[in-house]
C-alpha positions in Angstrom: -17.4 14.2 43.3 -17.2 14.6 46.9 -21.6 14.7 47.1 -21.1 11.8 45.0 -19.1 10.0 47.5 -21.1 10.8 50.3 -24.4 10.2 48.8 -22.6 6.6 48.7 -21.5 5.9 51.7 -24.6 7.0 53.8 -26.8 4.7 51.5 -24.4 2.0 52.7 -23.2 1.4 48.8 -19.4 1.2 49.4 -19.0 -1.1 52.3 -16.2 -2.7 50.7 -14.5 0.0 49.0 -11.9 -2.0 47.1 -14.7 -3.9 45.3 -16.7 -0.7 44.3 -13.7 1.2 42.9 -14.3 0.2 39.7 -17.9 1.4 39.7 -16.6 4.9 41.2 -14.5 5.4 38.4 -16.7 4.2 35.6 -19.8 6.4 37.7 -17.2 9.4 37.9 -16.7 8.9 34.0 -20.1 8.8 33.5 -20.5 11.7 34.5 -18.0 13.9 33.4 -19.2 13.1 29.7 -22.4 14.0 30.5 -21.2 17.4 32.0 -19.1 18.0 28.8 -21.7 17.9 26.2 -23.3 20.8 25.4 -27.3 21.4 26.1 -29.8 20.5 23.2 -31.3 23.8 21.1 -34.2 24.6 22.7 -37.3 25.9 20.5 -40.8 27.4 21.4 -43.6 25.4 22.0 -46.2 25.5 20.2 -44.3 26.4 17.4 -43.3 24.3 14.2 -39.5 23.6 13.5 -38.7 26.0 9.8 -38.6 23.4 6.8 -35.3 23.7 5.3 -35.2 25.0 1.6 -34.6 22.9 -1.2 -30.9 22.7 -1.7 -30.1 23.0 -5.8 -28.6 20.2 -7.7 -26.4 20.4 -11.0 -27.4 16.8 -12.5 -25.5 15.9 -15.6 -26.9 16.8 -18.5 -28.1 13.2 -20.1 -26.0 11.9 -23.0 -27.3 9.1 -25.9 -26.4 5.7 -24.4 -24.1 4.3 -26.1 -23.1 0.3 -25.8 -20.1 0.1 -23.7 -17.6 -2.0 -26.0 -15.1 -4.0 -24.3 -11.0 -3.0 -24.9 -9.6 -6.0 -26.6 -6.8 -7.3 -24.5 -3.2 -6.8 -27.0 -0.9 -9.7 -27.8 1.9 -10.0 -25.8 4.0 -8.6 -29.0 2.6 -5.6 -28.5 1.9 -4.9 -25.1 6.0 -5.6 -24.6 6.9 -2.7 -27.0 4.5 -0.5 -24.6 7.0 2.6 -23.6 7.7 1.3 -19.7 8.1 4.2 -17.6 11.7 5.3 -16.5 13.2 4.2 -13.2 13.8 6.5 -10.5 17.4 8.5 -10.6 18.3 6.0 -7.1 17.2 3.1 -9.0 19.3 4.3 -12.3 22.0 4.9 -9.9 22.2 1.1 -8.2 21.8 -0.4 -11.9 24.9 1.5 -12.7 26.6 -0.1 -9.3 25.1 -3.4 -9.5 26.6 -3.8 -13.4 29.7 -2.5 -12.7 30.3 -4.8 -9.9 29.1 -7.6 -11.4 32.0 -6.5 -15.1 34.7 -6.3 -11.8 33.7 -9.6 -11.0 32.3 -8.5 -7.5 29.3 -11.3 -7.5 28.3 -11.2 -3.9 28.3 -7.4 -4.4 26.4 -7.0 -7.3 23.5 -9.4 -6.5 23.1 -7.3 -3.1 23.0 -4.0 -5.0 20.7 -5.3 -7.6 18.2 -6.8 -4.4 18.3 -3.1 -3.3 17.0 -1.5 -6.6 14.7 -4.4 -6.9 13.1 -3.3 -3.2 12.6 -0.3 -4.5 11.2 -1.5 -8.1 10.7 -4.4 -8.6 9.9 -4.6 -12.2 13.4 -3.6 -13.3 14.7 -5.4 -16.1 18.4 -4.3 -15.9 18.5 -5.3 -12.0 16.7 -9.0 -12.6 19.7 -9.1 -15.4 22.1 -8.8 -13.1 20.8 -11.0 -10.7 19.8 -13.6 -13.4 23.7 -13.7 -14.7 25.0 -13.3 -11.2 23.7 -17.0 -9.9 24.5 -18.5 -13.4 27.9 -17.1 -13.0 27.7 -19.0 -9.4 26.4 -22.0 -11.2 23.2 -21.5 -9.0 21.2 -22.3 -12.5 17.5 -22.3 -10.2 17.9 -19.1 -8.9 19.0 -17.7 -12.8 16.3 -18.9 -14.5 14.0 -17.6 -11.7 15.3 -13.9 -12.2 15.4 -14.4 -16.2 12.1 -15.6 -16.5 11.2 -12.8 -15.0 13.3 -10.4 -16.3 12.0 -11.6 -19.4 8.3 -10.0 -18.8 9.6 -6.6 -18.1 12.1 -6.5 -20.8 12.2 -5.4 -24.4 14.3 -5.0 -27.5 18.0 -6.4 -27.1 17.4 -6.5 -23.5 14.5 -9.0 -24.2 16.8 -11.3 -26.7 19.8 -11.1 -23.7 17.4 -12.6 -21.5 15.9 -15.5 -23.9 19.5 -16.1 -24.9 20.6 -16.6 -21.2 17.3 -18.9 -20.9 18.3 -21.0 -23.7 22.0 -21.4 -22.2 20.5 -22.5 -19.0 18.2 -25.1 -20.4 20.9 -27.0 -22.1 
């Protein structure tokens, strides 16, 4: 560094040194990536480089094609009786809060609870349930259908009735 700086100086290249500091340090980084790599193999002349050997490789054995045939997409009747997967235990667990705060008559309480499980999955039909009777218990009749309606694409079975039931009330 220091050959580097006088090598500069006596060729008169910093003579303003606050204006060439940014070429020192970008010189300076310059070359200490260039000291860091390591040197190139080196190899005889005059002779040739050894051709690598032909690697082995397992193709798949070929099968008879066969036209690819389209899944045929299920009616809604019977994609909604599809077994949903269960919710987590802390989702099971805030369901349990949510509904029994909203039977105490704890409103403000049980729509936060159920917007907690619903963070966490938001395809839950027993949270959108509570939150769906929650507002139409606060006469908030937007909000209920908004949470039934969706309620209603998640749910099945008596869960599914609850929620068309609930849409029907809200309608009229």
């Amino acid at each position: 560094m220091e050959l580097i700086l006088t090598l500069l100086f006596s060729a008169g290249q910093l003579a303003k040194p606050t204006l060439r500091l940014g070429q020192l340090i970008g010189l300076s980084l310059a070359l200490a990536a260039c000291a860091n790599q390591g040197q190139a193999p080196q190899r005889e002349v005059g002779k040739r480089p050894s051709q690598p050997q032909p690697s082995t490789v397992d193709l798949p054995t070929a099968r008879p094609a066969t036209p690819a045939v389209p899944a045929e997409p299920q009616p809604p009747s019977i994609r909604s009786q599809a077994k949903r997967p269960a919710a987590p235990a802390a989702v099971q667990a805030i369901e349990r809060r949510a509904l029994k705060q909203l039977q105490a008559g704890d409103i403000e309480a049980a729509i936060i609870s159920a917007e907690r499980g619903l963070r966490i999955a938001r395809n839950t039909s027993e949270l959108l349930w509570v939150l769906a009777r929650a507002y139409e218990l606060q006469h908030n009749t937007g909000q209920a259908e908004a949470f039934a309606q969706q309620g209603l694409r998640y749910s099945q079975g008596s869960r599914r009735r609850e929620f068309e039931r609930l849409l029907r009330r809200l309608s009229n």
